[in-house]
C-alpha positions in Angstrom: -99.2 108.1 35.2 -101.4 107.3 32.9 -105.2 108.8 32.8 -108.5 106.5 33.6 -106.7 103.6 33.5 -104.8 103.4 36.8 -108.2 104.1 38.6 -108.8 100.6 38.7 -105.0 99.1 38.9 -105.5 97.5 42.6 -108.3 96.1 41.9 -108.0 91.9 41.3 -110.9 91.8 39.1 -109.7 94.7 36.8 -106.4 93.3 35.8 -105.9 93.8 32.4 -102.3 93.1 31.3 -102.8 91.2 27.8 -105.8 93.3 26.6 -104.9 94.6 23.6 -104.2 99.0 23.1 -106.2 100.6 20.4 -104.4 104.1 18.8 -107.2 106.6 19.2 -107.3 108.6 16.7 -107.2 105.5 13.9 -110.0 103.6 15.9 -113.2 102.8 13.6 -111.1 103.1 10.3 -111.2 100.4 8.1 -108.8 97.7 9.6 -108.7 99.1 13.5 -109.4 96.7 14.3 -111.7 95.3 12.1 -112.2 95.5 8.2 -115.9 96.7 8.2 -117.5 95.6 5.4 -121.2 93.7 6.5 -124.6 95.5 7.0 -124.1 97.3 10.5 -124.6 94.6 12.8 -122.5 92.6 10.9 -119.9 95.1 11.6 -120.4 95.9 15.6 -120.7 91.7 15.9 -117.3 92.1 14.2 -115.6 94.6 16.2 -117.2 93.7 20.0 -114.9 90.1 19.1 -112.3 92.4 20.3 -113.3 94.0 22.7 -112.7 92.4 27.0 -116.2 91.2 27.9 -117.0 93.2 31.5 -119.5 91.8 34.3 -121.3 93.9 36.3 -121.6 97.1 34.3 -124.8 96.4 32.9 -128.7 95.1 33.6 -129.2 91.6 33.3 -129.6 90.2 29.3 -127.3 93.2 28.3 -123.7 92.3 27.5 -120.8 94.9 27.5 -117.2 95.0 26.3 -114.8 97.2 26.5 -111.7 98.8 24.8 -108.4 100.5 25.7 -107.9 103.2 23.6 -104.4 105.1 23.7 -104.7 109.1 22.9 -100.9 109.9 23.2 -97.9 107.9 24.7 -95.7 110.8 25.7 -97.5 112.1 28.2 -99.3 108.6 28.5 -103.1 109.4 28.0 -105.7 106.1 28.0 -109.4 106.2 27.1 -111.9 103.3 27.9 -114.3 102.8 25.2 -117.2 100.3 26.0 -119.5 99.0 23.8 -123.1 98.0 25.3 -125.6 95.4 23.7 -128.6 96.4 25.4 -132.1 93.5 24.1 -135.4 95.3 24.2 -136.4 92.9 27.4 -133.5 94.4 29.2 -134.1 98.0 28.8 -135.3 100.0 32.2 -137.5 102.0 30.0 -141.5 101.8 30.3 -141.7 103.3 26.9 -139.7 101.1 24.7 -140.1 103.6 21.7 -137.5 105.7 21.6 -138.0 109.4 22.5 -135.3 110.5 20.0 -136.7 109.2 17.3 -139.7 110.5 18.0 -138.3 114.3 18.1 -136.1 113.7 15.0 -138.9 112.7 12.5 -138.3 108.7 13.0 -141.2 108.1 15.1 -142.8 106.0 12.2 -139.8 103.5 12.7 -141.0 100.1 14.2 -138.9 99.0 17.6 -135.9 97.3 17.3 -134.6 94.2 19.1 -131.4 95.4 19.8 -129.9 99.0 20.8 -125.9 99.6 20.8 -124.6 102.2 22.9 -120.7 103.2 22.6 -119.8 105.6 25.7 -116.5 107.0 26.6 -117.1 107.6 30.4 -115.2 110.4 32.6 -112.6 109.8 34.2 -114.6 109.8 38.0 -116.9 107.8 36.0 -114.7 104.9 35.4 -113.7 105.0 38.7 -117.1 104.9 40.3 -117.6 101.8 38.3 -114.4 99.8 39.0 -114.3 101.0 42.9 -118.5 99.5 43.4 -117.4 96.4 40.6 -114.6 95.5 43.2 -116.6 96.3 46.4 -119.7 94.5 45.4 -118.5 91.5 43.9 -120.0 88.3 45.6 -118.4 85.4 43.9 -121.4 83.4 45.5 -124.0 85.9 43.5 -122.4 87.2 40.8 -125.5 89.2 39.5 -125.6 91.2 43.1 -124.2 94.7 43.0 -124.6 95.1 39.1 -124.3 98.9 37.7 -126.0 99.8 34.5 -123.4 101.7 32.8 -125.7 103.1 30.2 -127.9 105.0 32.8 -124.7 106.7 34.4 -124.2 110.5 33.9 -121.1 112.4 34.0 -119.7 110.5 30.0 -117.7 112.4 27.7 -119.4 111.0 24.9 -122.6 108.9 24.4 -124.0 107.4 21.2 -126.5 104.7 20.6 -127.5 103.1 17.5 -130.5 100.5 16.5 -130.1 97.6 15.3 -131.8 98.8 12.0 -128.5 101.5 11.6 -129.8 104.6 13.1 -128.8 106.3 15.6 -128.3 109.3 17.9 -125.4 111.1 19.5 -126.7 111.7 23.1 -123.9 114.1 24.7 -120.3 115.6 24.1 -118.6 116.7 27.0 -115.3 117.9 25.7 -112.4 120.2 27.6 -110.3 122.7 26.6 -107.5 121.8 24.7 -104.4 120.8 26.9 -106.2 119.6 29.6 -105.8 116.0 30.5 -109.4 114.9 28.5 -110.3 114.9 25.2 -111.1 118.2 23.2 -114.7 118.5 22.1 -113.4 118.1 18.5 -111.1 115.2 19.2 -114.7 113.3 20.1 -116.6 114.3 17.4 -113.6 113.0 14.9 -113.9 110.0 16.8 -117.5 109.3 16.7 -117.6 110.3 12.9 -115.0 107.4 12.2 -117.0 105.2 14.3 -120.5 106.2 12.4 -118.5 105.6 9.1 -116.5 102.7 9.9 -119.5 100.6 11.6 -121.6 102.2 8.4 -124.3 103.5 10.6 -127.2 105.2 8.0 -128.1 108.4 9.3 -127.5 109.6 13.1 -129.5 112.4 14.6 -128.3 114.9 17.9 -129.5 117.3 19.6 -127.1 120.5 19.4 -127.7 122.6 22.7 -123.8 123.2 22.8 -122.5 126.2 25.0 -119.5 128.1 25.3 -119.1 130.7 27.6 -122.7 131.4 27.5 -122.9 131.4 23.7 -125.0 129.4 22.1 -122.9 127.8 19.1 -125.7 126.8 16.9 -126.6 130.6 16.6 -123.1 132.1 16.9 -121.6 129.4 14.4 -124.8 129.7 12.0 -123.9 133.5 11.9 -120.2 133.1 11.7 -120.2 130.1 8.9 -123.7 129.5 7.7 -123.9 125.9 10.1 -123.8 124.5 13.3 -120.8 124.0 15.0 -121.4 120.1 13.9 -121.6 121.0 10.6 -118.0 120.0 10.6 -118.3 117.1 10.5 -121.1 116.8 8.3 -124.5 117.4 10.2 -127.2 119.4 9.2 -130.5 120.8 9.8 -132.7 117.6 10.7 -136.3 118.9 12.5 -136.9 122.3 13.8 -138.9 122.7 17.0 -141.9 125.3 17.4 -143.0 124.6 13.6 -139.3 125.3 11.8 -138.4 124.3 8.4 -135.5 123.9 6.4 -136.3 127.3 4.4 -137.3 129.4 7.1 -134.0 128.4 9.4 -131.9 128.9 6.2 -133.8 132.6 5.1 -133.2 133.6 9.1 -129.2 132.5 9.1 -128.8 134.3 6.0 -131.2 137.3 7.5 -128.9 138.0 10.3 -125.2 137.5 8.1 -126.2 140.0 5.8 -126.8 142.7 8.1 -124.5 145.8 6.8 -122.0 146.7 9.1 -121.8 150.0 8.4 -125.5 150.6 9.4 -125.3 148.4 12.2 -122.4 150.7 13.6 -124.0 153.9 12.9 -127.2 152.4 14.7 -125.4 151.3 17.9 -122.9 154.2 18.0 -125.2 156.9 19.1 -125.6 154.6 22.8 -123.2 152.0 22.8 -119.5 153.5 21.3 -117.9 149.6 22.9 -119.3 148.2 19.7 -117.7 150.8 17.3 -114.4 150.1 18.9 -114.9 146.6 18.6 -115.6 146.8 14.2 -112.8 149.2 14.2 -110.4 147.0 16.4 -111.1 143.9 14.0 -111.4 145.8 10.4 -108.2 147.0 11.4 -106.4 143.4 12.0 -108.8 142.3 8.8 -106.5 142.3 5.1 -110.1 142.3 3.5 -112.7 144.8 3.9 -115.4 143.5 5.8 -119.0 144.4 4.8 -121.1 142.4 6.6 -122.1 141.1 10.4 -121.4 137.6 8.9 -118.1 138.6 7.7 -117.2 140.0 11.3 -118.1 137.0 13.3 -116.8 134.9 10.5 -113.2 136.6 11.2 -113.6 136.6 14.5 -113.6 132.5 15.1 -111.5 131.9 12.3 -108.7 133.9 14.2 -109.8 132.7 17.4 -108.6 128.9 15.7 -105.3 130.3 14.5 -104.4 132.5 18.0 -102.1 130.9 20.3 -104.0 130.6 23.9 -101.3 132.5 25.5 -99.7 134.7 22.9 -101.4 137.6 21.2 -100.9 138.9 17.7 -100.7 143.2 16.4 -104.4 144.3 16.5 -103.2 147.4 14.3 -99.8 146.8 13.0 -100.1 149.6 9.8 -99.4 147.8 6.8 -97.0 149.9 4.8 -97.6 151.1 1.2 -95.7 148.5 -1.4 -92.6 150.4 -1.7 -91.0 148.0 -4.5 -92.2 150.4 -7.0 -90.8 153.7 -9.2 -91.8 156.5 -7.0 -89.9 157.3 -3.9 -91.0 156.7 -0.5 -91.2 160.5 0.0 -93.6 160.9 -2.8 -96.0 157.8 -1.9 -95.8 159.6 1.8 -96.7 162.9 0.5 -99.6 162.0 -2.0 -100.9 159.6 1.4 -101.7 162.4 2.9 -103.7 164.8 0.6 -105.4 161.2 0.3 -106.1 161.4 3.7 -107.3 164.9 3.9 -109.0 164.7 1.1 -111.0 162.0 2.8 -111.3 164.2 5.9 -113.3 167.0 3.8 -115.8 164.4 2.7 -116.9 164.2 6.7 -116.2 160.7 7.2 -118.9 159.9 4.5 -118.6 157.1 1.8 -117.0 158.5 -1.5 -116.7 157.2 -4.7 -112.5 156.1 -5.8 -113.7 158.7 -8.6 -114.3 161.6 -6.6 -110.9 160.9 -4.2 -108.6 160.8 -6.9 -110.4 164.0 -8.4 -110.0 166.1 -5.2 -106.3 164.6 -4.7 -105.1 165.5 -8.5 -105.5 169.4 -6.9 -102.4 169.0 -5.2 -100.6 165.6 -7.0 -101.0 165.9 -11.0 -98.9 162.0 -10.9 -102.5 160.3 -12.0 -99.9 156.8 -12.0 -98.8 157.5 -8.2 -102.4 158.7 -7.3 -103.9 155.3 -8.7 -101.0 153.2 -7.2 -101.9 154.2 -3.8 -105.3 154.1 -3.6 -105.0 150.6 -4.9 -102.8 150.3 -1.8 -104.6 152.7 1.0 -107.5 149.7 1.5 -108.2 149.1 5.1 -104.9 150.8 6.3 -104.2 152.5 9.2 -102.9 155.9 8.2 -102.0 158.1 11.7 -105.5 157.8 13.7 -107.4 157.1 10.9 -108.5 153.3 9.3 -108.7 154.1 5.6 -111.8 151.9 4.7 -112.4 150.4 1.4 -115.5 148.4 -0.4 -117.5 147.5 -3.4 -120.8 149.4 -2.9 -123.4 146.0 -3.8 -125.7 149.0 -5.5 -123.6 150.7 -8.3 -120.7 148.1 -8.2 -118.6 151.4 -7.7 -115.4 151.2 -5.1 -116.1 153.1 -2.3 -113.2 155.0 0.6 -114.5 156.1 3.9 -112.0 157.2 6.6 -112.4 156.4 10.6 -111.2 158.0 13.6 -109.8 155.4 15.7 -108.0 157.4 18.3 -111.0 156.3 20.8 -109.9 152.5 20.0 -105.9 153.7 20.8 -106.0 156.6 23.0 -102.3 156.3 23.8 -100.5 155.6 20.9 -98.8 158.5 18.8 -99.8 159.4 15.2 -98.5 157.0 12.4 -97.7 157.8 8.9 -97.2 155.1 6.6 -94.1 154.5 4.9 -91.2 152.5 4.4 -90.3 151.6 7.7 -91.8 149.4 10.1 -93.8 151.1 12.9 -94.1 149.6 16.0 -97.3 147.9 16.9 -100.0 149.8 19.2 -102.1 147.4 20.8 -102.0 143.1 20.9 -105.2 141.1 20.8 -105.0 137.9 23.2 -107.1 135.2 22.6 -109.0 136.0 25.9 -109.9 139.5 24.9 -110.9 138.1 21.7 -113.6 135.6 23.4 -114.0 138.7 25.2 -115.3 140.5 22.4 -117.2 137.8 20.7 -119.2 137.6 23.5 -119.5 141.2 24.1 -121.3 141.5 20.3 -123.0 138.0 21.2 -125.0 139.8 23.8 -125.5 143.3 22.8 -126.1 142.1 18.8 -127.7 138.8 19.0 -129.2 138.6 22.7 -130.1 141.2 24.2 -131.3 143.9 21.4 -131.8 147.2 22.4 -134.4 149.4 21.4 -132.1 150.9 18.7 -132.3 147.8 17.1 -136.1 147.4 16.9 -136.5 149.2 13.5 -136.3 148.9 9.9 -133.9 146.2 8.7 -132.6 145.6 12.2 -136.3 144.5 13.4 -135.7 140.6 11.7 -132.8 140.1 14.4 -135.1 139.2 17.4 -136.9 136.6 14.9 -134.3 135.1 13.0 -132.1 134.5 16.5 -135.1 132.9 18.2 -135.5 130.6 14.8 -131.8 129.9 14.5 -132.2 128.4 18.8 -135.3 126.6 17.9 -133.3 124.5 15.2 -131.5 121.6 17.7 -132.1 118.8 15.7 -129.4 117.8 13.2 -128.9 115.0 11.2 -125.8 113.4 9.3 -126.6 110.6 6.5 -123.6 108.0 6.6 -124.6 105.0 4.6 -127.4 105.3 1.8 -128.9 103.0 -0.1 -126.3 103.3 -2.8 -123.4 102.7 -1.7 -124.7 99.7 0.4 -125.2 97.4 -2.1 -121.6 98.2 -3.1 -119.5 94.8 -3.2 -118.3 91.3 -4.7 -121.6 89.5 -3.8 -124.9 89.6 -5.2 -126.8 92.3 -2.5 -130.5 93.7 -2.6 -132.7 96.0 -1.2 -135.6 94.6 0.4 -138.2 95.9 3.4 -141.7 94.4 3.9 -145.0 94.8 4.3 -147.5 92.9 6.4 -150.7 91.5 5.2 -152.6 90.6 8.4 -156.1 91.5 8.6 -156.0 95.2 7.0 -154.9 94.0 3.2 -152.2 94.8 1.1 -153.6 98.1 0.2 -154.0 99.1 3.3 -150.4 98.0 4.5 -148.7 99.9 1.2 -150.2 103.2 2.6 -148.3 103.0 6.3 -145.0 103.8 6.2 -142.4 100.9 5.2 -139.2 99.5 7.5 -136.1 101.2 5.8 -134.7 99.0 3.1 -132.3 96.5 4.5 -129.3 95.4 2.3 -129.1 91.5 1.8 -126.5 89.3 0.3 -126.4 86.5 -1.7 -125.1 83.7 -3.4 -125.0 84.4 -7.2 -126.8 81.0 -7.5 -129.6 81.6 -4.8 -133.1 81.3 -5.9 -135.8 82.8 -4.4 -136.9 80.5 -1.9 -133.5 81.5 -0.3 -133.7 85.0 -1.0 -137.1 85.4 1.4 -135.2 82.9 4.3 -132.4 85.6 4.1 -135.5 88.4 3.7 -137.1 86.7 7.2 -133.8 86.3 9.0 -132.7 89.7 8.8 -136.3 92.0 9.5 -136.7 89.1 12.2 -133.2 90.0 13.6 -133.9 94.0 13.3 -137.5 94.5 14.7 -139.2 93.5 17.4 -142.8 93.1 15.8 -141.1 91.7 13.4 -139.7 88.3 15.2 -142.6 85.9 13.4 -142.9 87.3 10.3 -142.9 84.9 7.4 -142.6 86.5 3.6 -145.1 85.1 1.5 -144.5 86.8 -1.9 -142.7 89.4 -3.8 -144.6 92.6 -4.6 -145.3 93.2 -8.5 -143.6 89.9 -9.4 -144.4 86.5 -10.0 -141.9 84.1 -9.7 -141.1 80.7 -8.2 -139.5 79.8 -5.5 -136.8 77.3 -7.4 -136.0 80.7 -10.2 -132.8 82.0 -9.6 -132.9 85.4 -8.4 -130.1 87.0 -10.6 -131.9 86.0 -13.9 -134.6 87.6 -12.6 -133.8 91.0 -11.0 -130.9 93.3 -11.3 -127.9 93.8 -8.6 -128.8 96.5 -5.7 -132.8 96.5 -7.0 -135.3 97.3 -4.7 -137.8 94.7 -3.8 -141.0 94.5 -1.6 -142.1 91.5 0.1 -145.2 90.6 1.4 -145.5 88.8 4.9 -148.1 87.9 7.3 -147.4 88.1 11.2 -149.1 85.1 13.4 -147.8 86.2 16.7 -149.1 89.3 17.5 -148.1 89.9 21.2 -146.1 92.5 21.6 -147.8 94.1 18.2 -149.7 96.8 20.1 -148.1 100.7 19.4 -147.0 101.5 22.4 -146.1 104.7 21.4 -147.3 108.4 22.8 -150.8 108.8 20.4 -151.5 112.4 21.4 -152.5 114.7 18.8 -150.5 118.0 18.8 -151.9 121.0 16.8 -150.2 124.0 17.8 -150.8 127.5 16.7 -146.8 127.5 15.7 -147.9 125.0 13.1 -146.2 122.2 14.9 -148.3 118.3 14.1 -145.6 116.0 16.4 -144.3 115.8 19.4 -140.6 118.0 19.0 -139.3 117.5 22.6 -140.2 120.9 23.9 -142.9 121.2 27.1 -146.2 120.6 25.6 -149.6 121.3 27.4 -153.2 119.7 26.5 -156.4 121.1 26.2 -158.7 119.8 29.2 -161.6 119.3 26.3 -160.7 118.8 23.2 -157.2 116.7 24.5 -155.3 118.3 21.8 -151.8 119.5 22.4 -149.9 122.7 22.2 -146.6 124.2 23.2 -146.5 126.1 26.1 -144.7 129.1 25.1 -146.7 129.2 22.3 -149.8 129.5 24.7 -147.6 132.2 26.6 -147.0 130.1 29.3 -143.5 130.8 30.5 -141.4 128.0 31.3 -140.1 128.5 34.4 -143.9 128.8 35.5 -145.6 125.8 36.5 -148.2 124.1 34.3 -151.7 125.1 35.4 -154.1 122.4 36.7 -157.0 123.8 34.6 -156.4 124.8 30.7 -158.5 125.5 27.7 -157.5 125.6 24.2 -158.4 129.0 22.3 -160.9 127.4 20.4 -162.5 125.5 23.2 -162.4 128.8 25.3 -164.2 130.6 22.4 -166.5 127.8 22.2 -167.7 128.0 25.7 -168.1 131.9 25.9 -170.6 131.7 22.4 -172.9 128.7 24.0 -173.1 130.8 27.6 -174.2 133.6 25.3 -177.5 131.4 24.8 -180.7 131.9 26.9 
């Protein structure tokens, strides 16, 4: 049977025989199933024309459409997509400003007329909606027993965009791979196409992303530098609690370049779990690994290329090359005064120089002596790893050998040589999550007091930095590339001239630039009716607002405007605004001024000063969260303030 679709099969109102099946995974390119090529309303106008108009899924003044989407045919595996066109008069929300925006660093933005949202709804949530569309539907009151889609929870994904081309992905809900639902990275392909094709500018989300406890924002910006979204192209967009670019980079980079080796002999005198664990992995490694970047970094990129059920040799010794002019025997023999060699240094990091010194006692071949130490390098010789690295001080290659008869109790000595040795011990893909989390919450987490010194002492801080860095942003379409094209296109945004005066209008921040076409004969009385039409269409203050000049040129409205100005130039127009209901900021004016160093609202709990009204995060107050919010609260400075004027006769 095929998945979502079925759900609503009996229904009479939900027959949909000749709608039209969308492949998946080539939805949003350019073609499927439109060829996108306008501004970014022209292009959802363009692809809702094929969508199957629904009723009842939406508040009154919205309009919604929907699309079959096929994931596989063998099994058979359908995904509704539905498109919502929500008008600012039909929105349920008493804020119209939106919140998102506001936490992202667009709260300057003006409000749009229109907001898109594009949902792919569970599979209970499609049939919540189909089972109350059927069992509410009164053809004598059609409007009775309407749903609003939008404000349903349980969607796999949900993304809304502006009309203005910004936008913010809301939630990802994925599954595990195999399941009967989309994988968390099948989505994310499928709302970058979307962003791209539709040429969306830049889209914001919030990345609170778990897996199995782990947060990925901190376990994928130690592993690989970014966010789990960095895939597909997202990066840091706002920090919370007073973050910046720098700072969240300098932290990242902090916690990757933590030494290994120091890091082991730290944890090793309480916790011996975590030198098995470095051993276990350096051992599967082909490449030494140095740092607690590079482990974590290994760690996920063979998590992606393990088979869920199947494991892989954990400790499989690599054999010395053999294809070579000494015989096996030899390269055996001159292995082990290696070895011992290494042994009498007391498991302490030597210099290639002083190994092949203390091994020419006993082999005078210097040729076989340098052939295998070129080949010893993070082998596994008997019950010892033979370690090898660059030190980053003298540039000098370093050996250093490691008992790892804790990690393999069980398993007999091994000597290299030419033969194959059977493996001692398989790493599943569950003991490797296993592990990952194990170092996530001993390293990362839950530092112990071992760790609270020296260079270990930044970890604390640069984890808590990395968590309070949630917003990300992606830029799709800049100004560029949209005025790409045959016609003749422009950049144009406006100011208004109402009763503060041009200079005063110049100094608040401008509506992005909007990309308008033209006729390669237009003049410029045309240019501002195309100039109205679109800023009227976008923005809600906006809907009167009649250009009245050009900024910084003086033209007439009969010149022809590609004499005058160049293709994809930007251009300022000047406007005045006669209606002015609905001009009033309804925005939240609070002032913030936190001791973090926070000025805006960042979408974390916030608490005000009962004097001064100014506004602060509560954990930077030491407030915890999970306490209440207390009735009564002074500011530090207020507080202070108080105590000095009591102090006065």
């Amino acid at each position: 049977m095929s998945s979502y679709l079925d759900v609503g099969g009996g229904c009479r109102k939900r027959r949909r025989g000749g709608e039209r099946v969308f492949k998946f995974k080539s939805f949003g390119e350019n073609g499927c199933p439109v060829e996108f090529d306008g501004s970014f309303r022209d292009n959802v106008k363009a692809l809702v024309k094929y969508g199957h108009l629904e009723i009842n899924l939406c508040n009154d003044g919205a309009f919604c459409w929907s699309f079959q989407l096929e994931v596989h045919r063998h099994p058979p595996l359908h995904v509704l997509l539905f498109v919502v066109e929500e008008p600012i008069q039909a929105s349920s929300s008493i804020n119209l400003h939106c919140k998102h925006c506001q936490y992202v660093g667009w709260g300057h933005h003006m409000i749009c007329n229109k907001k898109y949202h594009f949902l792919l709804p569970s599979k209970d949530t499609v049939a919540a909606c189909f089972n109350c569309d059927e069992a509410n539907f009164d053809e004598s009151n059609p409007d009775k027993g309407k749903l609003n889609l939008v404000e349903l929870k349980g969607h796999i994904m949900h993304g809304v965009f502006h009309s203005n081309g910004f936008g913010h992905l809301l939630c990802v809900n994925g599954m595990e791979i195999g399941s009967d639902q989309l994988a968390g990275y099948q989505i994310m392909e499928f709302w970058d196409r979307l962003c791209a094709g539709l040429q969306a500018r830049k889209v914001s989300l919030s990345d609170t992303s778990k897996k199995r406890g782990m947060e990925l924002r901190l376990l994928y910006g130690v592993a690989y530098g970014h966010p789990w979204f960095g895939r597909w192209g997202y990066r840091f967009g706002r920090g919370c609690y007073g973050v910046n670019q720098p700072i969240h980079q300098k932290a990242i980079e902090a916690i990757q370049g933590i030494p290994l080796c120091l890091l082991n002999h730290h944890l090793s005198i309480s916790n011996n779990d975590i030198s098995v664990i470095f051993s276990r992995y350096q051992a599967l490694s082909d490449h030494s690994m140095v740092t607690l970047g590079d482990l974590f970094h290994f760690m996920l990129e063979l998590r992606a290329r393990l088979p869920k059920e199947n494991s892989i040799d954990s400790c499989n010794p690599a054999t010395v090359e053999t294809n070579c002019r000494w015989s096996p025997k030899r390269v055996e023999a001159a292995t082990r005064v290696i070895v011992e060699a290494l042994k009498n240094a007391e498991f302490r990091w030597v210099s290639r120089q002083e190994v092949r010194d203390a091994a020419r006692a006993y082999i005078g071949d210097t040729g076989l002596l340098d052939f295998v130490l070129k080949s010893l390098g993070n082998h596994i010789v008997g019950n010892y790893l033979v370690r090898r690295c660059l030190n980053p001080v003298t540039k000098v290659l370093e050996y250093c050998l490691e008992d790892i008869s804790t990690v393999f109790p069980n398993s007999e000595a091994l000597i290299m040589n030419n033969s194959k040795a059977k493996p001692r011990c398989k790493i599943t893909k569950v003991q490797l999550m296993k592990d990952i989390a194990y170092l996530y919450k001993h390293i990362l987490k839950d530092q112990k007091p071992t760790l609270s010194t020296g260079v270990f002492s930044a970890i604390p801080m640069a984890t808590r930095i990395i968590l309070d860095t949630k917003f990300l942003v992606k830029e799709y379409t800049d100004e560029k590339l949209s005025v790409k094209g045959n016609s003749f296109k422009l950049l144009c945004t406006v100011i208004s001239r109402n009763n503060e005066g041009i200079d005063e209008g110049l100094k608040k921040p401008m509506p992005p630039y909007e990309c308008v076409s033209l006729n390669e004969n237009a003049n410029f009385n045309e240019l501002k009716q195309e100039v109205e039409k679109s800023f009227r269409e976008v923005y809600w203050r906006l809907r009167s607002f009649v250009v009245e000049t050009v900024l910084n040129m003086s033209v007439k409205g009969s010149d022809l405007v590609a004499g005058s100005v160049e293709m994809g130039q930007k251009l300022v127009f000047i406007g005045s605004n006669e209606d002015r209901m609905g001009m009033e900021d309804s925005g939240w004016t609070g002032i913030v001024d936190c001791l973090c160093g926070a000025k805006e609202d960042d979408g974390e709990r916030l608490i005000s000063c009962d004097i001064c009204e100014v506004w602060q995060h509560t954990r930077c107050v030491r407030i915890p969260n999970n306490e209440e919010i207390p009735h009564v609260f002074l500011c530090k400075q207020c507080e202070e303030k108080i105590v000095f004027l009591s102090s006065f006769p």
